[in-house]
HTML snippet that shows the backbone in 3Dmol.js (N, CA, C, O; Angstrom):
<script src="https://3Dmol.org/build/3Dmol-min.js"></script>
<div id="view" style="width:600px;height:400px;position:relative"></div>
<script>
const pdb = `
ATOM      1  N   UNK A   1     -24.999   9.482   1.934  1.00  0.00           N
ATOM      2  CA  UNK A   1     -24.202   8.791   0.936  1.00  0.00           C
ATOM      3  C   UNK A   1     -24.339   7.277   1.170  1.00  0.00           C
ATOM      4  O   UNK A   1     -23.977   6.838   2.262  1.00  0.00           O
ATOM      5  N   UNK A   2     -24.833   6.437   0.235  1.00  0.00           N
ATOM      6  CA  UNK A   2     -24.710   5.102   0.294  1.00  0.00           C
ATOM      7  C   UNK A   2     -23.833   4.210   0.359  1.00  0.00           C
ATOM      8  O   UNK A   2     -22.979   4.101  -0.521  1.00  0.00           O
ATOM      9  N   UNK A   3     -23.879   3.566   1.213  1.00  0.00           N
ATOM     10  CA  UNK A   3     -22.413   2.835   1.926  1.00  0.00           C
ATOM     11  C   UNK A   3     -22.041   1.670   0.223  1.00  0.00           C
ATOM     12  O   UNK A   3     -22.864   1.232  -0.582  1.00  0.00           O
ATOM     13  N   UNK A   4     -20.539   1.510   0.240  1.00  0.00           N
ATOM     14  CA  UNK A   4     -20.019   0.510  -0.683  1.00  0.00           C
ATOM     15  C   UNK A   4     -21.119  -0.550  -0.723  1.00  0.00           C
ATOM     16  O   UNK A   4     -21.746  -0.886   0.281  1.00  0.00           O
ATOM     17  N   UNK A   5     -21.297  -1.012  -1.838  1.00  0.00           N
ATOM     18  CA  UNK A   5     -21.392  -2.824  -2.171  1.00  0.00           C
ATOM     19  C   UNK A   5     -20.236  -3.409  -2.528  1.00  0.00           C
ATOM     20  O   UNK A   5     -19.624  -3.073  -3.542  1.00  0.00           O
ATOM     21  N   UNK A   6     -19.790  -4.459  -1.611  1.00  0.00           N
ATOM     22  CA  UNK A   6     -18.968  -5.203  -1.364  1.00  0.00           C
ATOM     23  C   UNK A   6     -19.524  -6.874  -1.977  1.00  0.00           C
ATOM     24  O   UNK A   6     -20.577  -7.348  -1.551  1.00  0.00           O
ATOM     25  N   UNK A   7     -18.760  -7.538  -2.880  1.00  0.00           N
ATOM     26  CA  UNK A   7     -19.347  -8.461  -2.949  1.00  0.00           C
ATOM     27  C   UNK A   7     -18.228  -9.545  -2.896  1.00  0.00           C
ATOM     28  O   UNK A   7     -17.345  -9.418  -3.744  1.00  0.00           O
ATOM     29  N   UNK A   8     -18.155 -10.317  -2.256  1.00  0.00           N
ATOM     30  CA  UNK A   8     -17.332 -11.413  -1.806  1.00  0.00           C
ATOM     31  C   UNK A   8     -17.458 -13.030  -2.360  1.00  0.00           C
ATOM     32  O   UNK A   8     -18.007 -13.922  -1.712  1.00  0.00           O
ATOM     33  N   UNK A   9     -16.844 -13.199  -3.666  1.00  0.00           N
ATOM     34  CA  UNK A   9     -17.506 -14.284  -4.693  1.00  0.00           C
ATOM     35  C   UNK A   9     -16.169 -15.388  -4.231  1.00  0.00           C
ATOM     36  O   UNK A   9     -14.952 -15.368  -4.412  1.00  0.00           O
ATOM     37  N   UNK A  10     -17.100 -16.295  -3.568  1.00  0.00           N
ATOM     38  CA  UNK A  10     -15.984 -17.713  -3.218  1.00  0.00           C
ATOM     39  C   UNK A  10     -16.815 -18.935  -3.482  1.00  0.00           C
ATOM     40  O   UNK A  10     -17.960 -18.851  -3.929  1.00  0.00           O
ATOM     41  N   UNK A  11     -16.244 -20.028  -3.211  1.00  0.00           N
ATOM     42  CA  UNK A  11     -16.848 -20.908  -4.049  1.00  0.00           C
ATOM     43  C   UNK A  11     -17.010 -21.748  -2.283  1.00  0.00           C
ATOM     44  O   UNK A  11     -16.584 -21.441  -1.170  1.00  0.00           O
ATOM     45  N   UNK A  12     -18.147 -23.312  -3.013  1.00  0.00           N
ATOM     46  CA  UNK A  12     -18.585 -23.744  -1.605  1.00  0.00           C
ATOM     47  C   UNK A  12     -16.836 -25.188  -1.682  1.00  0.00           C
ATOM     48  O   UNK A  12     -16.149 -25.798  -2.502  1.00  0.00           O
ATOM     49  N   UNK A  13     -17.019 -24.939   0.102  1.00  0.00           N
ATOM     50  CA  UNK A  13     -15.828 -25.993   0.927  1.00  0.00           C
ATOM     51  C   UNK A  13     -14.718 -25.503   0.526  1.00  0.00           C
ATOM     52  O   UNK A  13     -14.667 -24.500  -0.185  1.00  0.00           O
ATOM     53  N   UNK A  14     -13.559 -26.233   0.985  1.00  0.00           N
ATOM     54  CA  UNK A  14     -12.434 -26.054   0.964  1.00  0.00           C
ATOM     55  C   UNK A  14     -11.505 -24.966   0.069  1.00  0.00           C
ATOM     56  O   UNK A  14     -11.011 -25.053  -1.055  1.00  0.00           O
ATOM     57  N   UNK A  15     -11.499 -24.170   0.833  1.00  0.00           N
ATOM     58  CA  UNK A  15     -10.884 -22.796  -0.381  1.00  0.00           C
ATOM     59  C   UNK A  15      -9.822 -22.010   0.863  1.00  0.00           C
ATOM     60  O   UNK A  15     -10.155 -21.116   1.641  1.00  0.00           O
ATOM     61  N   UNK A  16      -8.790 -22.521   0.768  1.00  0.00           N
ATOM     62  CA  UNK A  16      -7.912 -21.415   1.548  1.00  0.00           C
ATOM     63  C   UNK A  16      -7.214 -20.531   1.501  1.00  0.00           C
ATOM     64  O   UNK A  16      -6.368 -20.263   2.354  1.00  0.00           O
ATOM     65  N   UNK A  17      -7.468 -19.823   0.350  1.00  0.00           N
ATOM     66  CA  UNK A  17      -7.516 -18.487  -0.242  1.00  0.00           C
ATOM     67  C   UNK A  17      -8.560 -17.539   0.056  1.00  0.00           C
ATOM     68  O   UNK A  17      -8.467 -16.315   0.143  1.00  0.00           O
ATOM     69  N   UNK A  18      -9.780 -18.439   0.229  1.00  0.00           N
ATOM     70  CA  UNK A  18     -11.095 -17.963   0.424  1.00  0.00           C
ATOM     71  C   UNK A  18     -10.911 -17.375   1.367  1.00  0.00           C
ATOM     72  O   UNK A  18     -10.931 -16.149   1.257  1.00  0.00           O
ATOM     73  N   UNK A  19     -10.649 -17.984   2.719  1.00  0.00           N
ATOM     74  CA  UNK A  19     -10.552 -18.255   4.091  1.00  0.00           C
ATOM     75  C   UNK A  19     -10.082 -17.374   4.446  1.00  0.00           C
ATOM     76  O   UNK A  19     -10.774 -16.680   5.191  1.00  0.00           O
ATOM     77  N   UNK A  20      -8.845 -16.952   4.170  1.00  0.00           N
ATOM     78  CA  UNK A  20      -7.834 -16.157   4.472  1.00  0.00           C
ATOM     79  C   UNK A  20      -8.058 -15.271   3.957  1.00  0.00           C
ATOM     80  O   UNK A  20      -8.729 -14.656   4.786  1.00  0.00           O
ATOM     81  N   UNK A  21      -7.971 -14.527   2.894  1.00  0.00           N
ATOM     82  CA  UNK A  21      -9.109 -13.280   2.146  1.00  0.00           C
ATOM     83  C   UNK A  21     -10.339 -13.004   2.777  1.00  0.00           C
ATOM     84  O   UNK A  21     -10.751 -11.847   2.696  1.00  0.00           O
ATOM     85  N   UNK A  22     -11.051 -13.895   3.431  1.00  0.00           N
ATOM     86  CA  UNK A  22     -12.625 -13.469   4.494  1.00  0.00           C
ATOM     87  C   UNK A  22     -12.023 -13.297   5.118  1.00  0.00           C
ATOM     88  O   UNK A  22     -12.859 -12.668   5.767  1.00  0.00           O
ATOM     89  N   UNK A  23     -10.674 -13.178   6.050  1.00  0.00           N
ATOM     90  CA  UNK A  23     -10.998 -13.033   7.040  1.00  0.00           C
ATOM     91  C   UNK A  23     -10.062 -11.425   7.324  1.00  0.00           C
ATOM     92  O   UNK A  23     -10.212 -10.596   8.221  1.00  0.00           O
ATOM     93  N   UNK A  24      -9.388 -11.440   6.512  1.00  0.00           N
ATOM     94  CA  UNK A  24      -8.962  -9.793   6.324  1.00  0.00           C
ATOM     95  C   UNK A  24     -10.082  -8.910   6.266  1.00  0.00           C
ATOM     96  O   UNK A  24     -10.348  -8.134   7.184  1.00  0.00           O
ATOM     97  N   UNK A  25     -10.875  -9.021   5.014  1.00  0.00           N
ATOM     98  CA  UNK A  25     -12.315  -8.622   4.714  1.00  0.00           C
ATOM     99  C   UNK A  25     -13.143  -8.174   5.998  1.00  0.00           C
ATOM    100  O   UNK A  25     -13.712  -7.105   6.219  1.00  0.00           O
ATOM    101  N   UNK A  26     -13.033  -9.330   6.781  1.00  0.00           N
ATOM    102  CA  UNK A  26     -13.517  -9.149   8.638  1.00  0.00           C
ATOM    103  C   UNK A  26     -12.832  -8.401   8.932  1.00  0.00           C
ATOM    104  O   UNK A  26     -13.437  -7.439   9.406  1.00  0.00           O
ATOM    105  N   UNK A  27     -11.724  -8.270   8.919  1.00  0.00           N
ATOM    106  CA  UNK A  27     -10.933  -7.041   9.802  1.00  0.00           C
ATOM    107  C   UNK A  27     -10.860  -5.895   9.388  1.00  0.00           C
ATOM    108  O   UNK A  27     -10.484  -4.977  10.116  1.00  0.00           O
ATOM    109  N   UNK A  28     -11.361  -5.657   7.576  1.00  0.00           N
ATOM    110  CA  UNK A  28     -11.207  -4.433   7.176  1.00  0.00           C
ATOM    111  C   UNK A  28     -12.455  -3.921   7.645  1.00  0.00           C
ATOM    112  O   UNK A  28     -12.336  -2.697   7.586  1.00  0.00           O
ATOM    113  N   UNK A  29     -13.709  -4.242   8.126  1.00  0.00           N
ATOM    114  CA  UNK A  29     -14.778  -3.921   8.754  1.00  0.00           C
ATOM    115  C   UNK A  29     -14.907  -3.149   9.937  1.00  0.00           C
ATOM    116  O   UNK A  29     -15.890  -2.455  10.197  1.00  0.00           O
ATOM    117  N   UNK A  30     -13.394  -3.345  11.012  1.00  0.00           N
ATOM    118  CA  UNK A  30     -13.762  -2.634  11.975  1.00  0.00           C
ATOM    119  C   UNK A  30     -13.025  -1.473  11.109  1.00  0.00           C
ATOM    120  O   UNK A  30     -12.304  -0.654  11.678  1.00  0.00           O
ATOM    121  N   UNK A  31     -13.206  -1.446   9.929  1.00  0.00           N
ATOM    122  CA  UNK A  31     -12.515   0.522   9.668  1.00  0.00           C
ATOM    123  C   UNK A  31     -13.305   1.147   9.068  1.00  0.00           C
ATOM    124  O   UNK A  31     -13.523   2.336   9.301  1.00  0.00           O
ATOM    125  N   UNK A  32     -14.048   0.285   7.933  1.00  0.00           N
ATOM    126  CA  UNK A  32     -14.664   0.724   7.162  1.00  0.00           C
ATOM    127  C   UNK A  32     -16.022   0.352   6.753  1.00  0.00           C
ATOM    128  O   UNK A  32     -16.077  -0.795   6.311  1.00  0.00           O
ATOM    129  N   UNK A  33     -16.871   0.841   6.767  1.00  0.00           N
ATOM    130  CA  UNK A  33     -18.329   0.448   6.923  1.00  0.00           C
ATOM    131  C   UNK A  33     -18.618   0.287   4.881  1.00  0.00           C
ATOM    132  O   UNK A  33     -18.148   0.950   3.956  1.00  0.00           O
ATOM    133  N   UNK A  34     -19.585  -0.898   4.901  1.00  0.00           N
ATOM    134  CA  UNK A  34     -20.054  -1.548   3.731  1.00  0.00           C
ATOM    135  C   UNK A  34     -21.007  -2.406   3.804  1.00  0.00           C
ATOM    136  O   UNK A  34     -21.205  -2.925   4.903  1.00  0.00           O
ATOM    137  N   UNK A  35     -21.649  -2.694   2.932  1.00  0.00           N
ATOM    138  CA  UNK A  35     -22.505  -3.749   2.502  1.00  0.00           C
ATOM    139  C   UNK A  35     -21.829  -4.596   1.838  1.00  0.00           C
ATOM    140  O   UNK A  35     -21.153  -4.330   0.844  1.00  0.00           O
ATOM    141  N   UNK A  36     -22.011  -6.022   2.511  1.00  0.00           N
ATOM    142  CA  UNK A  36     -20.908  -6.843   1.985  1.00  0.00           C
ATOM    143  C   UNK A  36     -22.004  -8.503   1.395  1.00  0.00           C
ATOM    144  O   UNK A  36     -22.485  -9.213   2.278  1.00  0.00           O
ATOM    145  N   UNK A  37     -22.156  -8.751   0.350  1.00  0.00           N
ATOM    146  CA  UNK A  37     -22.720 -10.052  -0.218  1.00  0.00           C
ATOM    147  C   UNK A  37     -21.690 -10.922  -0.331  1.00  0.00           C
ATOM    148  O   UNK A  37     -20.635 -10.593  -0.873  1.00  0.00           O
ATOM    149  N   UNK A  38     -21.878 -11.975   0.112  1.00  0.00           N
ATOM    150  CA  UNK A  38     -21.364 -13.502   0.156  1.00  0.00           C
ATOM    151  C   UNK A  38     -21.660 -13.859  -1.087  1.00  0.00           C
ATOM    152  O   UNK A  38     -22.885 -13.742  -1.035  1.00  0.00           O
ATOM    153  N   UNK A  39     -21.359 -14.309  -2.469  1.00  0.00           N
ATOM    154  CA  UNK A  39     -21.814 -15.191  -3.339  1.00  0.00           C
ATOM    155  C   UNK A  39     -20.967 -16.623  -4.069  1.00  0.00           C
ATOM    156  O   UNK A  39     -19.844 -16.239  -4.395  1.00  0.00           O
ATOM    157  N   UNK A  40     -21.090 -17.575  -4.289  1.00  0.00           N
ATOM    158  CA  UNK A  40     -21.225 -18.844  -4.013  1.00  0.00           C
ATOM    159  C   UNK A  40     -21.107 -18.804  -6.038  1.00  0.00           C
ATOM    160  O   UNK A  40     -22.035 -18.566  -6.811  1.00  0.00           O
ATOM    161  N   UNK A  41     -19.580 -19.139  -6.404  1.00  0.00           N
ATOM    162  CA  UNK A  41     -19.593 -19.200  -7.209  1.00  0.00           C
ATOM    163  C   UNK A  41     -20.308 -19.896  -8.383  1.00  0.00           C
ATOM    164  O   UNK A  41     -20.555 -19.399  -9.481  1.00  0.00           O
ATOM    165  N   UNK A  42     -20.614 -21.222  -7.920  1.00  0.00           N
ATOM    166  CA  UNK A  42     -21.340 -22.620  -8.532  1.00  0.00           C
ATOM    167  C   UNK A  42     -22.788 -21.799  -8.553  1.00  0.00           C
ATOM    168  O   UNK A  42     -23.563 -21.686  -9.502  1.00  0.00           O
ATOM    169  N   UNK A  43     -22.866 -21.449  -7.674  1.00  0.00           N
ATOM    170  CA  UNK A  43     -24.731 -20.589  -7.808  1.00  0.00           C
ATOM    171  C   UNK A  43     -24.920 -19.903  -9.032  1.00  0.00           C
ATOM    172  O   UNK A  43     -25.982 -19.966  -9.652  1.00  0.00           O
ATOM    173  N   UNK A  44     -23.919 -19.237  -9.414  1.00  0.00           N
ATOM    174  CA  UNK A  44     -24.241 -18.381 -11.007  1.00  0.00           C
ATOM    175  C   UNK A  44     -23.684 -18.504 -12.105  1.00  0.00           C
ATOM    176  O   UNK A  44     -22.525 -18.089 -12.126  1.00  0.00           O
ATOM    177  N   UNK A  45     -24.203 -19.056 -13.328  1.00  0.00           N
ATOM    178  CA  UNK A  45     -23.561 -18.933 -14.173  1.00  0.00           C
ATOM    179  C   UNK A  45     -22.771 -17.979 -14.832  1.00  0.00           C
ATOM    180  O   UNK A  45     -21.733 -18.309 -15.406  1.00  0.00           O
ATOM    181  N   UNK A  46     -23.221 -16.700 -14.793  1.00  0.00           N
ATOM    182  CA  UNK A  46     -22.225 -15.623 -15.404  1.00  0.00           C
ATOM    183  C   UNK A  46     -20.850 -15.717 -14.047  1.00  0.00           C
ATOM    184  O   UNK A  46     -19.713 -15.961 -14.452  1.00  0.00           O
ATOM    185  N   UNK A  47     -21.010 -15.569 -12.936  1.00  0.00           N
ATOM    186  CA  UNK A  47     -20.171 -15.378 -12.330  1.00  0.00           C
ATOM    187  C   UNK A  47     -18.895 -16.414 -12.452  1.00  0.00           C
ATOM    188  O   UNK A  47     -17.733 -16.044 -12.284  1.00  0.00           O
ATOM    189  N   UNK A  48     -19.260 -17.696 -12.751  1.00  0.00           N
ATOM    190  CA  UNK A  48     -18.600 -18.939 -12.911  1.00  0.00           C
ATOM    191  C   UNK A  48     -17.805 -18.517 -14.301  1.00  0.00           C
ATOM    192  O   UNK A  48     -16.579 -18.611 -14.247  1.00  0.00           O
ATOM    193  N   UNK A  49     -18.227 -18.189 -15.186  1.00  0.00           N
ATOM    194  CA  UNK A  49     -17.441 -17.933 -16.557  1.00  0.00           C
ATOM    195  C   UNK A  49     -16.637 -17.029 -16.376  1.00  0.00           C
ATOM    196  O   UNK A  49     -15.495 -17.154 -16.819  1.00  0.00           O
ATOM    197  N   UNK A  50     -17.040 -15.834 -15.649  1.00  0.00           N
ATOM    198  CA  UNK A  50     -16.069 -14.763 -15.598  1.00  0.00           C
ATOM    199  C   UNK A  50     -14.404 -15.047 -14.657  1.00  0.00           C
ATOM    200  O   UNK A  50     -13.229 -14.907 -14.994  1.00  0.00           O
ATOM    201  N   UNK A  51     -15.117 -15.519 -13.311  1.00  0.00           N
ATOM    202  CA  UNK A  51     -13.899 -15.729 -12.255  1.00  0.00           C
ATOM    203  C   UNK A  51     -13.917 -16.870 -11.418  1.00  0.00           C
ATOM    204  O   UNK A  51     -13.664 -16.920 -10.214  1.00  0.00           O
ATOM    205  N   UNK A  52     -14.383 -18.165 -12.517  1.00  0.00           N
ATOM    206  CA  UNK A  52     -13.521 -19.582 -12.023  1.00  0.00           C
ATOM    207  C   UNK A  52     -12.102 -19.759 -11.470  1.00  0.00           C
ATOM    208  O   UNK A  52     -11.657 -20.341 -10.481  1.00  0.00           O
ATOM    209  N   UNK A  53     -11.419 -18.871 -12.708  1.00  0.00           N
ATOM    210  CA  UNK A  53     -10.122 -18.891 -11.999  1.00  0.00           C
ATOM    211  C   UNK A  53      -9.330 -18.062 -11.825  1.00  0.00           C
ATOM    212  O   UNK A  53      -8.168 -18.038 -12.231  1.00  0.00           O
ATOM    213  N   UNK A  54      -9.995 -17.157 -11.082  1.00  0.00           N
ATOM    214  CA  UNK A  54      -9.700 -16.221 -10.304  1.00  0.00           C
ATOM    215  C   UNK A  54     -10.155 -16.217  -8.863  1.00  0.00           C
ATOM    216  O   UNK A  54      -9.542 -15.414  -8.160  1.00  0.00           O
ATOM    217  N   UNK A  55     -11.064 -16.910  -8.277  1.00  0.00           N
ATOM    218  CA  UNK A  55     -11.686 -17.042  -7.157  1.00  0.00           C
ATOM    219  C   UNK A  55     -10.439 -17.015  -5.753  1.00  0.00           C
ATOM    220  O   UNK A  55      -9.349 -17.582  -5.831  1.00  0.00           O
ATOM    221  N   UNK A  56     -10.905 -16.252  -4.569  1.00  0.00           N
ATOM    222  CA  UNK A  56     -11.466 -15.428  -4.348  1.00  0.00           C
ATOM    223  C   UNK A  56     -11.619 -14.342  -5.271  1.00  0.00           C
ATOM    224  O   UNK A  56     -10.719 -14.333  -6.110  1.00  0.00           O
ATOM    225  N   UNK A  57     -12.512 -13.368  -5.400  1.00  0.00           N
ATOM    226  CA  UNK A  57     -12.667 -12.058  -5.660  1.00  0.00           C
ATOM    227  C   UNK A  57     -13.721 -11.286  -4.881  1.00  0.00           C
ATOM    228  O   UNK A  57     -14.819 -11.593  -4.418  1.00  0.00           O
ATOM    229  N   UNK A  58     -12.943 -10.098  -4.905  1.00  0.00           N
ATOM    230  CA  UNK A  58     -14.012  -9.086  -4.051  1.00  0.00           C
ATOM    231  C   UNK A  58     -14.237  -8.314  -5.271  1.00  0.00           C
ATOM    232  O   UNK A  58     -13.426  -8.314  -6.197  1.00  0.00           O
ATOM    233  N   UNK A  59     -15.623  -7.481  -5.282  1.00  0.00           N
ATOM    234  CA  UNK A  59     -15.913  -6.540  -6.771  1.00  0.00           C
ATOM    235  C   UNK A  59     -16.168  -5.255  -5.506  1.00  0.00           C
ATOM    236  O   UNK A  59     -16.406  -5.521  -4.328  1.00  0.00           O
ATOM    237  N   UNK A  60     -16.101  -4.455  -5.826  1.00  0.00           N
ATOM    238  CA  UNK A  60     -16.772  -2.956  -4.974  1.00  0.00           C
ATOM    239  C   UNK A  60     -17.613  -2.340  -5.852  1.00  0.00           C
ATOM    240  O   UNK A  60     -17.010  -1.834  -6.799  1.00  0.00           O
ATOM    241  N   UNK A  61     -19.005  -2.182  -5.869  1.00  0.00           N
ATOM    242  CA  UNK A  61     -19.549  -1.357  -6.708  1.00  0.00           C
ATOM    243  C   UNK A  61     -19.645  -2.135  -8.098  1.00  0.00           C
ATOM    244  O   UNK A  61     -19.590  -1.474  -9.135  1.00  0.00           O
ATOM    245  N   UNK A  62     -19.791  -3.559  -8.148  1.00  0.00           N
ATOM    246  CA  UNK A  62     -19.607  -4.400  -9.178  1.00  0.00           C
ATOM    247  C   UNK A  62     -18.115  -4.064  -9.998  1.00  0.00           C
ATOM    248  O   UNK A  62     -17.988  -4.577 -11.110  1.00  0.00           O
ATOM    249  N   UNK A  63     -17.289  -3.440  -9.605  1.00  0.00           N
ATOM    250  CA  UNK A  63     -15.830  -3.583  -9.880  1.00  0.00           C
ATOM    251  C   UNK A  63     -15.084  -4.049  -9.451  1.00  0.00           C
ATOM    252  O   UNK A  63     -14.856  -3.761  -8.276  1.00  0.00           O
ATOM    253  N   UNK A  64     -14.146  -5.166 -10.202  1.00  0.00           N
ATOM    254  CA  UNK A  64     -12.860  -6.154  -9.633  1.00  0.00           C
ATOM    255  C   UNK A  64     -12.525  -5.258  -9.072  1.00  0.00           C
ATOM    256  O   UNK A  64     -12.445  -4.182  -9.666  1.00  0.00           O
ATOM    257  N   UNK A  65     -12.153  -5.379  -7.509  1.00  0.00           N
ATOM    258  CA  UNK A  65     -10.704  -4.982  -6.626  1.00  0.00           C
ATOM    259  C   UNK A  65      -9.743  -5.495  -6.332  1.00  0.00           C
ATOM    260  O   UNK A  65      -8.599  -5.078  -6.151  1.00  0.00           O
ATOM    261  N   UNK A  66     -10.463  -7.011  -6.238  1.00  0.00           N
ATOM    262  CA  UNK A  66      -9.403  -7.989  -5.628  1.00  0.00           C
ATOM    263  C   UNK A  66      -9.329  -9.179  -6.170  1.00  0.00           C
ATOM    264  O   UNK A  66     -10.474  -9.479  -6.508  1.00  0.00           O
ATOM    265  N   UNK A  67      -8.394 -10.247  -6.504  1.00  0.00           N
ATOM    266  CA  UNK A  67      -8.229 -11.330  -7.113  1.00  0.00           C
ATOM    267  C   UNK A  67      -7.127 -12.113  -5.865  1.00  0.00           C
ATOM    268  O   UNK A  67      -6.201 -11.447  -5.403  1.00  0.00           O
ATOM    269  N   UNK A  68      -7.345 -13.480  -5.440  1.00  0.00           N
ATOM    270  CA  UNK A  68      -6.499 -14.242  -5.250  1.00  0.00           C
ATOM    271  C   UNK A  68      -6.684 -13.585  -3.345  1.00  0.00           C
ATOM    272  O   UNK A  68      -7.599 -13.866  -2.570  1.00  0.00           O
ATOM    273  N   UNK A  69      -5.281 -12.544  -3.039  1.00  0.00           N
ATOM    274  CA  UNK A  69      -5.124 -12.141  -2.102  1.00  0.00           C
ATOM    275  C   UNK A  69      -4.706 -10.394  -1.920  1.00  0.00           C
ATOM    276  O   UNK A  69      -4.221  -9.596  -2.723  1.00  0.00           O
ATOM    277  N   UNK A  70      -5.184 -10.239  -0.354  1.00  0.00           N
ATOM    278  CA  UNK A  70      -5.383  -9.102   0.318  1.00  0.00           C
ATOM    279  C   UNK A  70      -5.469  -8.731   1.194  1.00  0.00           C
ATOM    280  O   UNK A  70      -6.403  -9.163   1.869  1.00  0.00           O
ATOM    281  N   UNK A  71      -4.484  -7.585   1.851  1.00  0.00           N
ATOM    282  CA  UNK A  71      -4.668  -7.317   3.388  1.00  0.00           C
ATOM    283  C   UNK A  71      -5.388  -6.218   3.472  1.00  0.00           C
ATOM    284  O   UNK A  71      -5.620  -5.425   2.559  1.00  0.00           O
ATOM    285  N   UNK A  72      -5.845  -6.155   4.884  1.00  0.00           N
ATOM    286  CA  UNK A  72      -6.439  -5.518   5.381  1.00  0.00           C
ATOM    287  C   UNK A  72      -6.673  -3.881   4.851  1.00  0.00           C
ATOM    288  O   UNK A  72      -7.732  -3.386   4.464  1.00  0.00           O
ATOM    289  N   UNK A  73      -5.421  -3.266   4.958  1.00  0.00           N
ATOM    290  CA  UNK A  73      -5.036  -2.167   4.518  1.00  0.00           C
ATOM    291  C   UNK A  73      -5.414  -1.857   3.381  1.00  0.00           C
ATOM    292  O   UNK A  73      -6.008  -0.805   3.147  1.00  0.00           O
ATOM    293  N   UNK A  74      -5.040  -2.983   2.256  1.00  0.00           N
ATOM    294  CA  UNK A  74      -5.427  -2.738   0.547  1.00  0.00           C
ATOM    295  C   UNK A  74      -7.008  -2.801   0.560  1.00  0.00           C
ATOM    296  O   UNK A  74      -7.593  -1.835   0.068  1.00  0.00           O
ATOM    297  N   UNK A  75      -7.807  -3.916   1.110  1.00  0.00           N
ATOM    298  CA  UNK A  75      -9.149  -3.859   1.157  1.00  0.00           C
ATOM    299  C   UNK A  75      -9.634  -2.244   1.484  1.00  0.00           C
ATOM    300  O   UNK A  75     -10.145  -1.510   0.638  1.00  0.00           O
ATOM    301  N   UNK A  76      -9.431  -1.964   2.523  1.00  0.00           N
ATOM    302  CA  UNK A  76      -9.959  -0.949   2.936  1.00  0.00           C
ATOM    303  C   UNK A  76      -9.792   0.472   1.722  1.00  0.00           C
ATOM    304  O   UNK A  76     -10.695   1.292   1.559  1.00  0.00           O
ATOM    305  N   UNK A  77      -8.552   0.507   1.026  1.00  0.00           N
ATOM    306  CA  UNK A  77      -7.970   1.113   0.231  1.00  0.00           C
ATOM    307  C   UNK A  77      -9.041   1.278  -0.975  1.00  0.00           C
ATOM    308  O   UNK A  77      -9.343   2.282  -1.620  1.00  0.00           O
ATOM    309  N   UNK A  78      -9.597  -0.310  -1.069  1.00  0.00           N
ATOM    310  CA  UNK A  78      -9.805  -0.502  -2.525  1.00  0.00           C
ATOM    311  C   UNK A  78     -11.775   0.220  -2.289  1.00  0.00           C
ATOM    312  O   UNK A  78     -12.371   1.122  -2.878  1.00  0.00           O
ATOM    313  N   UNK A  79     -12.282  -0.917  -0.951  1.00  0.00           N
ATOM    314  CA  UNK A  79     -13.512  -0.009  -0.512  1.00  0.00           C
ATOM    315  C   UNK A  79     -13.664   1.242  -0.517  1.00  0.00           C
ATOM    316  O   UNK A  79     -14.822   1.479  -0.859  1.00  0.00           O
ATOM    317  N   UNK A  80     -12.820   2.622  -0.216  1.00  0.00           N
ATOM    318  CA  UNK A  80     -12.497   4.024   0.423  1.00  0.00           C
ATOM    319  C   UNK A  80     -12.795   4.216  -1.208  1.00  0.00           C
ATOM    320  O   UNK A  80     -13.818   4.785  -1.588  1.00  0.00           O
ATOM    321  N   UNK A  81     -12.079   3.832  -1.877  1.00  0.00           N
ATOM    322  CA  UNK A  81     -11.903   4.027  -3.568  1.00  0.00           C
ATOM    323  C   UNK A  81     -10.390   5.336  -3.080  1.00  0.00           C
ATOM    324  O   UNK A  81     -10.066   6.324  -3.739  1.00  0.00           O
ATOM    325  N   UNK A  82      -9.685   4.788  -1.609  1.00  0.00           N
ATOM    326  CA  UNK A  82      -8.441   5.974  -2.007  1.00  0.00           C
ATOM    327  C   UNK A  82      -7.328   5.214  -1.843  1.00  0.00           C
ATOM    328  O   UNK A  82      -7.362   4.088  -1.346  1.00  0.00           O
ATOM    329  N   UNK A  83      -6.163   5.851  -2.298  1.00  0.00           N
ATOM    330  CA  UNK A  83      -4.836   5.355  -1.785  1.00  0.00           C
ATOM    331  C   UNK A  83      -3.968   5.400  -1.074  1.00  0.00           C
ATOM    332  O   UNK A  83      -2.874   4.837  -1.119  1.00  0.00           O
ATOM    333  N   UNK A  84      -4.621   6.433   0.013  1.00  0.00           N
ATOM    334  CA  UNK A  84      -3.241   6.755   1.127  1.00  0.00           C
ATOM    335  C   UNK A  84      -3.933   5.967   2.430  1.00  0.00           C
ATOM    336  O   UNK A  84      -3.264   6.152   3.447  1.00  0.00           O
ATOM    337  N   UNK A  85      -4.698   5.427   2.565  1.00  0.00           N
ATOM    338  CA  UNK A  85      -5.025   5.138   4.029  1.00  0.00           C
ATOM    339  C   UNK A  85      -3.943   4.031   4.472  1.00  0.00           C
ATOM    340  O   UNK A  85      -3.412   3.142   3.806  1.00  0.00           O
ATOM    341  N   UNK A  86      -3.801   4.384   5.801  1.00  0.00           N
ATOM    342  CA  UNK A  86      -2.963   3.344   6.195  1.00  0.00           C
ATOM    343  C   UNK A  86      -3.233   3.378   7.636  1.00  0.00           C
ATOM    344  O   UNK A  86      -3.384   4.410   8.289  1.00  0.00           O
ATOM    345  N   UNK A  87      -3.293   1.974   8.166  1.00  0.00           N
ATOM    346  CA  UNK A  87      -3.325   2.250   9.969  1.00  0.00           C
ATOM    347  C   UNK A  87      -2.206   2.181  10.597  1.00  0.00           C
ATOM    348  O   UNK A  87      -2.085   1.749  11.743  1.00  0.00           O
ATOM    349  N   UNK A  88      -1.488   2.517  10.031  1.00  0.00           N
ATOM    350  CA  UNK A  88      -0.260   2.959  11.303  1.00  0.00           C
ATOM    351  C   UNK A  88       0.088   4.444  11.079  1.00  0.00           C
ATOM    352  O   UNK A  88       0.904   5.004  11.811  1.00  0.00           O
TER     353      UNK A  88
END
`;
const viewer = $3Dmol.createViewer("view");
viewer.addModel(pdb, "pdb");
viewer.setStyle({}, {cartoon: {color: "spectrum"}});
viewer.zoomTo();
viewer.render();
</script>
């Protein structure tokens, strides 16, 4: 079975939404295995029209999961494509 595409659309410098959203993203990793792309909003035009202002966003499978913010738990949730996981 082919692991998630994860795609992680932030824009370049100062973004601390960004920041903080990568770094959950990092932690949802030690649970859940994915392929994860970095993309650089200013780099694409379609991407820029769609979620200027929405940035951060994570897509899974080229589907919005995430907008703005997210923990660990929901990432992993949204990657799994389920709703009960929880680590505690």
């Amino acid at each position: 079975m082919p692991l998630p595409r994860v795609q992680f659309i932030t824009k370049e410098g100062g973004c601390t939404l960004c920041d903080e959203l990568f770094v959950e993203l990092e932690s949802a990793r030690d649970y859940v295995d994915f392929d994860l792309d970095i993309l650089k909003i200013e780099q694409d035009e379609e991407l820029y029209k769609k979620y200027w202002d929405k940035i951060p966003v994570i897509l899974v499978d080229r589907k919005l999961a995430v907008k703005y913010r997210a923990t660990r738990d929901e990432l992993i949730k949204k990657i799994q494509g389920r709703s009960w996981w929880k680590f505690w």
